[in-house]
N, C-alpha and C positions, 0 to 999 in steps of 0.2 A: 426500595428494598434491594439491596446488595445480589450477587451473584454468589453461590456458592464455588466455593473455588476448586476443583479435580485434582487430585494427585497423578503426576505422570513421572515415570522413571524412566530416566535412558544412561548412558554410559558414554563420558566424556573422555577425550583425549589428557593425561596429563597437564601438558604445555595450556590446554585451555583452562583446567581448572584454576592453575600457576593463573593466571590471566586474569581469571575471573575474582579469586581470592584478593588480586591486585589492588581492581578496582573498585571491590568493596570496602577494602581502608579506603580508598582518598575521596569513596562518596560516601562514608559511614552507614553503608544498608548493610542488610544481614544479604546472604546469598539470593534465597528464595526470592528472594523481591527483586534484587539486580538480574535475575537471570528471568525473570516474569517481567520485567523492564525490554532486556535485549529479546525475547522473543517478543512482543507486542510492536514492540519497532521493527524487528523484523519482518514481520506481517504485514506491516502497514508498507514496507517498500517492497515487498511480495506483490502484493494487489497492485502496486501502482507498474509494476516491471511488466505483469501479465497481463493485464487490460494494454499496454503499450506495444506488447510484443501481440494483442489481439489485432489491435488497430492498424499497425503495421503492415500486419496479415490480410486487411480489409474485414477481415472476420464481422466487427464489431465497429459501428459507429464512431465519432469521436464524445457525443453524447453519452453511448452505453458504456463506453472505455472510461469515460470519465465516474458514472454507476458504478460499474465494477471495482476500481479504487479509489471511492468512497470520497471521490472530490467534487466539487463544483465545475463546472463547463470551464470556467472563466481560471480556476487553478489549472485546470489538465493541462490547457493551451500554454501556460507558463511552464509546467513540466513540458512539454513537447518542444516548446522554446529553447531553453535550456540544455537541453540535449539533443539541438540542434534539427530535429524533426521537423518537414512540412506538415501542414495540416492540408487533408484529403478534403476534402468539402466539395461537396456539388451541390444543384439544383435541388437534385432528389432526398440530399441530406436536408438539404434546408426545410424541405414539405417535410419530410418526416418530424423533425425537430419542430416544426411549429405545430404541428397538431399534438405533441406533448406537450408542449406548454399551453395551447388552448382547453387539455385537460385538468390541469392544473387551476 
């Protein structure tokens, strides 16, 4: 069963409308969909910016960081590669981390 979908209104900058109108000729979507596009992608590199700027912070695991935007252990560690991040990991992540997956 489909998700019904919310009407929300906000008020765009000219130049981004120009922008948007752009790139729905050369992807042939109608607006509503190209800009329900750019915010879901948006979002998804939201979660992954803010679980990194948790972990950073020590806040949050590199397991829970990885939870929060919605990847796998083993993807995060490659976002965290890629931008150049160590990975924090001790003893006591590790006991933590196996007793989640002993739950599992």
């Amino acid at each position: 069963m489909a998700t019904k979908a919310i009407t929300v209104s906000t008020r765009l900058f000219p130049e981004d409308v120009k922008e948007i109108e752009e790139f729905t000729k050369k992807e042939h979507l109608d607006k509503a969909t190209f800009i329900r596009k750019l915010i879901h992608k948006a979002l998804q590199e939201y979660k992954v910016d803010h679980a990194l700027d948790l972990y950073k912070e020590g806040k949050v695991s590199l397991w829970k960081a990885a939870e929060i935007a919605e990847r796998n252990l083993w993807e995060m560690i490659e976002i965290l590669s890629s931008k150049g991040m160590t990975i924090n990991y001790d003893l006591q992540e590790l006991e933590k981390d196996l007793k989640r997956i002993k739950k599992c």
